[in-house]
N, C-alpha and C positions, 0 to 999 in steps of 0.2 A: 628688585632683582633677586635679592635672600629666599622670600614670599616666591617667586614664579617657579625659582630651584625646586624649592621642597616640597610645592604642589605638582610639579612635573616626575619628583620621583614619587611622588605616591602614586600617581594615573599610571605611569608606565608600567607598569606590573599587570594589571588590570587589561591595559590594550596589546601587551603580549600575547597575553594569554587566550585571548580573541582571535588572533593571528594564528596561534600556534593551534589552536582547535580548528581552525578553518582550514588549515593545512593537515590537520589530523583527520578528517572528515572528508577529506578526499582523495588522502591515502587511504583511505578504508574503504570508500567506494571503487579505486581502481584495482585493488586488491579482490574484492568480492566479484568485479567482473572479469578482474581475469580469472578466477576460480570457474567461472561458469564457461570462459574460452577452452579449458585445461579440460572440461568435462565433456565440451563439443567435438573435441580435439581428440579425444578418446575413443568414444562415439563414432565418431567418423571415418579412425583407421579403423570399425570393428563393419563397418558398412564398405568401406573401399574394396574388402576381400572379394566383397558381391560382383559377380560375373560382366553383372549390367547393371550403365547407371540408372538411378531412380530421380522421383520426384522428393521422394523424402532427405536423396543425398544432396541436392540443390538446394534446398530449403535450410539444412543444416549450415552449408557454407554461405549462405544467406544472410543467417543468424551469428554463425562465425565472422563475417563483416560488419552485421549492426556492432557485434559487440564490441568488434576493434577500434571502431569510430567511437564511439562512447568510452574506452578509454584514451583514445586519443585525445578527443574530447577534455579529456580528465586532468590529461597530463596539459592540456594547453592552460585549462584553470591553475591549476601548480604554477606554472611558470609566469600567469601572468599575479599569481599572489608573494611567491619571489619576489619578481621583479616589483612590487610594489614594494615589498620589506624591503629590499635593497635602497630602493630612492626615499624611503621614510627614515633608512637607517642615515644614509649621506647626510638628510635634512638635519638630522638630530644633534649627527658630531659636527655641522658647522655652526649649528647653533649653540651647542654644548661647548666649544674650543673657546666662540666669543666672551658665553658664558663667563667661563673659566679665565678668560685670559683677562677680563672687568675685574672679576673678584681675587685673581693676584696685584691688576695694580692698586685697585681700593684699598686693598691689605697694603702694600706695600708702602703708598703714602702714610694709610696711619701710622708706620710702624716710623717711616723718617720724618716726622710731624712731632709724635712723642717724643722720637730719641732728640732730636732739635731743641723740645721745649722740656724735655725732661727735668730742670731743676722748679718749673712750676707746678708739673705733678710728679713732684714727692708727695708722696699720701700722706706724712706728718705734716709738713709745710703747708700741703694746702689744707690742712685737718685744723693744724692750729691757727692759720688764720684767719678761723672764724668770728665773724664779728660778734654773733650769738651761739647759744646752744642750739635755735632750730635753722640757724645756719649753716651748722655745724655736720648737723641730719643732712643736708639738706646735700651739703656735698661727700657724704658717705655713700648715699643713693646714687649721685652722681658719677664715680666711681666705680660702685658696683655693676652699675649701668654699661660705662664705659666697656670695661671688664667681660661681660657679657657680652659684649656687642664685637669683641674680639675674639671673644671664642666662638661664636657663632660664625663670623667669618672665616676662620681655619675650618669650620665642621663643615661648613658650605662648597668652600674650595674641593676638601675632601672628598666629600658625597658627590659633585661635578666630575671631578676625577672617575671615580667608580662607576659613573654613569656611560663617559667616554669612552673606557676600558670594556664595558660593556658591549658597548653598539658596537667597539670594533673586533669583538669575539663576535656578535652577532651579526655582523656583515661578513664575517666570513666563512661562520658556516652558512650562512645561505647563499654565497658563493659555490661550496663546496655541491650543498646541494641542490642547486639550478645546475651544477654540470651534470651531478647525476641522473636528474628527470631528464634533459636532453638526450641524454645518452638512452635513455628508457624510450624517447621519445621517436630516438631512431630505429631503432629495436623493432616496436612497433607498426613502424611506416615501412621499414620491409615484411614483417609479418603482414599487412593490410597487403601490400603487392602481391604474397605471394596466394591469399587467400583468392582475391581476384583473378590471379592465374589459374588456379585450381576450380574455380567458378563457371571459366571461359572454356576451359576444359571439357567438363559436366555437358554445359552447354552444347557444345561442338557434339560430344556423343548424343546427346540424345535427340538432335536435329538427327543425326543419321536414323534415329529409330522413332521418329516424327509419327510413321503413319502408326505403327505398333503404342506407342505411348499415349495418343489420341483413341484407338479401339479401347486401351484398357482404360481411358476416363469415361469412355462412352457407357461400357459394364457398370464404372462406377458408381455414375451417375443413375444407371436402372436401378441400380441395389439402394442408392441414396434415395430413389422415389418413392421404392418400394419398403423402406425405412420409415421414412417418414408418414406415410398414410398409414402403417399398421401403429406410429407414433398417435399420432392424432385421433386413429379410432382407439387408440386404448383414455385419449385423452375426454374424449370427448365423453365415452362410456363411463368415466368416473365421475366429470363431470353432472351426467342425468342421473347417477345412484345418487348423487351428493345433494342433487335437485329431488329426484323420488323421496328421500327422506328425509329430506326436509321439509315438503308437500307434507309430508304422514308427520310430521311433529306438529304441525301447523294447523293441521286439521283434527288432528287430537287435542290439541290449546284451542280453537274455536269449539268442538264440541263438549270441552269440560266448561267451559264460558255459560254456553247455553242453558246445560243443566243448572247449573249453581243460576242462572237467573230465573229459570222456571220453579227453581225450589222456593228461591224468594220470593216469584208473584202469589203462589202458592197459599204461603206461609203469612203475606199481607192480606189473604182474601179469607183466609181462615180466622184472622185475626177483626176485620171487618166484619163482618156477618158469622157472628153466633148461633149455634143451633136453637130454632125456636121453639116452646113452650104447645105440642102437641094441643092444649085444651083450649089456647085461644088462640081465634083465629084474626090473624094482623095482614091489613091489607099491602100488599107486595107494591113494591116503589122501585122504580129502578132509577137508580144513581144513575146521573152521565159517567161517561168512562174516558176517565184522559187519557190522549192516545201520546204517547212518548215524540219527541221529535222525528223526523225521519233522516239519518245524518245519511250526508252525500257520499258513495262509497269510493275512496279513493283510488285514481287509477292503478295499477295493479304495476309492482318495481320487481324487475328482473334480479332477481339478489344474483346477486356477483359467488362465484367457487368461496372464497373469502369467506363467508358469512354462513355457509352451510355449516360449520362444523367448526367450533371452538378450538379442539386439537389441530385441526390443520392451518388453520391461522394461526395460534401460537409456533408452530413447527415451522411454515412457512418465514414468518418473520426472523426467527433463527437463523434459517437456512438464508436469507438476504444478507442479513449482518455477518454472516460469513465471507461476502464478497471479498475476493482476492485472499483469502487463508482456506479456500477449499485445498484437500494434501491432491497430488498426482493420485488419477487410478490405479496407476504403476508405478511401483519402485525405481526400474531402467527403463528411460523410455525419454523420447521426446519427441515434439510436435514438427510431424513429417510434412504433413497438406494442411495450413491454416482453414479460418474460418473466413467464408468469402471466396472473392475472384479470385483468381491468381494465373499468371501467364509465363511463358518462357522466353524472355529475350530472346529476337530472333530464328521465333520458330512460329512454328501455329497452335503450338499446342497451348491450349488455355482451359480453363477449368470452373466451376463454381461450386459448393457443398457448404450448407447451413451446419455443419458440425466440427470437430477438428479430427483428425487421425495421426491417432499418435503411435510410433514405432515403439517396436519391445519386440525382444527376444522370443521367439515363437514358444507357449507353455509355462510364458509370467503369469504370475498371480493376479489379478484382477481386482479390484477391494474399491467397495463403497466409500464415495469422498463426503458421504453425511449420512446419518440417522433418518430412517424413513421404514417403507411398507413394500414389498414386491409387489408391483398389482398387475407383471404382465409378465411372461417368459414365452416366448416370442420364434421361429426358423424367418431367415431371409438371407436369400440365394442360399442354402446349403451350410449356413451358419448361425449359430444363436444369437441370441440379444435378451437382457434382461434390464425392465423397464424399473424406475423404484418412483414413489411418488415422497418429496418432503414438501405440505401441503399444497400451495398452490406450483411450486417447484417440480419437474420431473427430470432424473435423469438417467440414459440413455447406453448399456453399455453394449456395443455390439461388436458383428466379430469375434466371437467369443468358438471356441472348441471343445471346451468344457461348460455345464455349469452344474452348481451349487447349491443351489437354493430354491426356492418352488414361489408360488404365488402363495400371494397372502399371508409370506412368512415377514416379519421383523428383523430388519439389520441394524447393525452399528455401524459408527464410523471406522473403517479400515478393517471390515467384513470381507471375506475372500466370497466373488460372485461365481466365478468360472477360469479360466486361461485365455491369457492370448491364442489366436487363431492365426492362421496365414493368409496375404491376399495371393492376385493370381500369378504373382512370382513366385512366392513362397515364401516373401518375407513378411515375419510378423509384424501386426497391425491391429489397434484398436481405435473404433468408430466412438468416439464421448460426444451425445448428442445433452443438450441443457435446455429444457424449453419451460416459458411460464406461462402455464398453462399450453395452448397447441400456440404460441409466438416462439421461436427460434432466438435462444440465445447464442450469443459468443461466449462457449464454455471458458475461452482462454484467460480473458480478462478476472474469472473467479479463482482461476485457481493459482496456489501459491506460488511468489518468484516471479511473479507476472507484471 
């Protein structure tokens, strides 16, 4: 029983502390998402001012609901790891009371046991009625023993105590705090209502403006074709430079090949056949001539973008291991019309775009989210775009009403390209296309917070 006390108070400290990180770790996640509700939240009254609703303002309140479910989510984790400290705590102090209420009576017999027989340990009496000297020893140890085995029991009682006193301080603050996350909990569930009302909202208006909100995807979507094919021929065009010069390195390595072999047929035939002695005349012999194997010539391998160019493949690879820590194009901004379908509850309006568009303030800064090459500056509809390549990587910023920069110049990461542009509201918008090589990626998934 001694032995289970003192190995239970060592462990305990250890599985608190478990507990209490586990609880820390998810106060810190629901803390971080609400930071990003608080940001949407902001956002969203700077978009409400707008005359008419949009697709961007749906999306936003969209996002304003995943996020409220994910702390909802968050706080139901809390409570149901509470609720575990609570039932771990009950376990403890009933097993700790028992504990404790064993090693008072074990105490307490020894103590009316001694005091009973106490004239036969007196420590003289029974010291001197040793029959020998290591007899004698024999019960000094014995004694000492005792002794010890008595104070160990008051330290045991002790320490059971402290243990008790414990769990029942920490059964009640995690009392204290399962009412608080409840309370947070409700908080929340009318925040998630009223989101959903403001959602239904949105919705309701922009059914009225159904056939108008449909025309302007239709535009969108010409600008989004027309995006993308000037995409692709810039893509494809780097690609055949990337292919032409590597044709011309390859054929410069086979004709250096050649020479150096003709220098050495040369060089062995000079070496064979010495110039002969004009005064006599030696009859001419001609040697058979080994003729080299004829090696089968291998079918001819489409080298991959990858392979043309050293630098681009290192840059490339870079720019992958960046996945999910690319920074936003923009400072303020957030992503209006995902990447993909997307439809409106009870309307007709539905959509597709291989890119994302992200809202900002009309005449935001613009800024490269990696280290690369301009290799296209670009008009479509009435608007810029400035293409960058990081090697097998491109990407894509359009929408633009300014730009910055020219072809063929080198940027850094968090290089100003050009400004936000307007669409045909007039609310600012940037088109972030990401493609490897002409394949369409989901820019969203790379960039940071994602």
């Amino acid at each position: 029983m001694r032995t289970l006390v003192f190995i239970v108070f060592l462990l305990l400290p250890a599985f608190l502390a478990a507990q209490s990180n586990e609880r820390a770790e998810l106060e810190k996640k629901k803390k971080q998402t609400q930071q990003e509700i608080d940001v949407l939240n902001r956002q969203y009254e700077e978009i409400k001012r707008s005359k008419k609703e949009s697709l961007g303002q749906l999306t936003l309140i969209q996002s304003k609901i995943r996020l409220r479910n994910q702390v909802i989510d968050n706080i139901n984790k809390q409570v149901r790891v509470i609720d575990g400290q609570i039932n771990e705590s009950y376990r403890e102090m009933r097993r700790l009371r028992k504990d404790l209420d064993t090693l008072k009576m074990d105490y307490a017999q020894n103590v009316v046991y001694a005091y009973k027989n106490r004239s036969k340990y007196d420590f003289l009496n029974f010291l001197f009625s040793a029959t020998s000297f290591n007899d004698a020893m024999r019960r000094v140890n014995y004694m000492r023993a005792y002794q010890s085995y008595r104070t160990q029991q008051v330290e045991a009682i002790q320490k059971t105590e402290v243990l008790y006193k414990q769990k029942i301080t920490e059964l009640t603050n995690n009392r204290k705090e399962k009412s608080s996350v409840l309370q947070d909990q409700t908080k929340e569930m009318g925040e998630l209502v009223k989101d959903k009302k403001e959602q239904d909202e949105v919705v309701n208006k922009l059914k009225k403006r159904e056939k108008e909100v449909n025309n302007m995807i239709a535009s969108k979507r010409k600008q989004a074709n027309q995006l993308e094919a000037a995409i692709k021929a810039v893509v494809q065009r780097e690609i055949a430079a990337a292919r032409k010069e590597a044709e011309r390195k390859v054929k410069e390595d086979r004709d250096r090949k050649e020479k150096e072999e003709k220098d050495r047929l040369a060089r062995e035939k000079a070496t064979a056949n010495p110039a002969e002695d004009p005064a006599v005349s030696k009859p001419v012999t001609t040697a058979p001539v080994a003729t080299a194997p004829v090696k089968k010539e291998e079918p001819k391998r489409t080298a991959s973008y990858l392979e043309y160019n050293k630098e681009d493949l290192a840059l490339g690879t870079s720019f992958e291991n960046s996945r999910g820590r690319l920074p936003y194009p923009v400072d303020n901004g957030y992503v209006a019309i995902p990447f993909g379908s997307y439809t409106v509850p009870g309307t007709s309006i539905k959509g597709s775009q291989d890119f994302i568009t992200i809202a900002s303030p009309v005449g935001t800064n613009v800024k490269s989210v990696f280290e690369g090459e301009v290799v296209s500056v670009f008009d479509v509809g009435g608007m810029s775009a400035v293409m960058l390549k990081h090697g097998k990587y491109f990407t894509t910023y359009s929408n633009l009403s300014a730009v910055t920069v020219s072809k063929g110049q080198q940027v850094k990461v968090g290089q100003v390209l050009g400004k936000v542009g307007s669409n045909l509201e007039g609310d600012g918008q940037l088109d972030f296309i990401l493609t490897r090589e002409a394949q369409m990626l989901n820019p969203q998934s790379w960039l940071r917070g994602n």
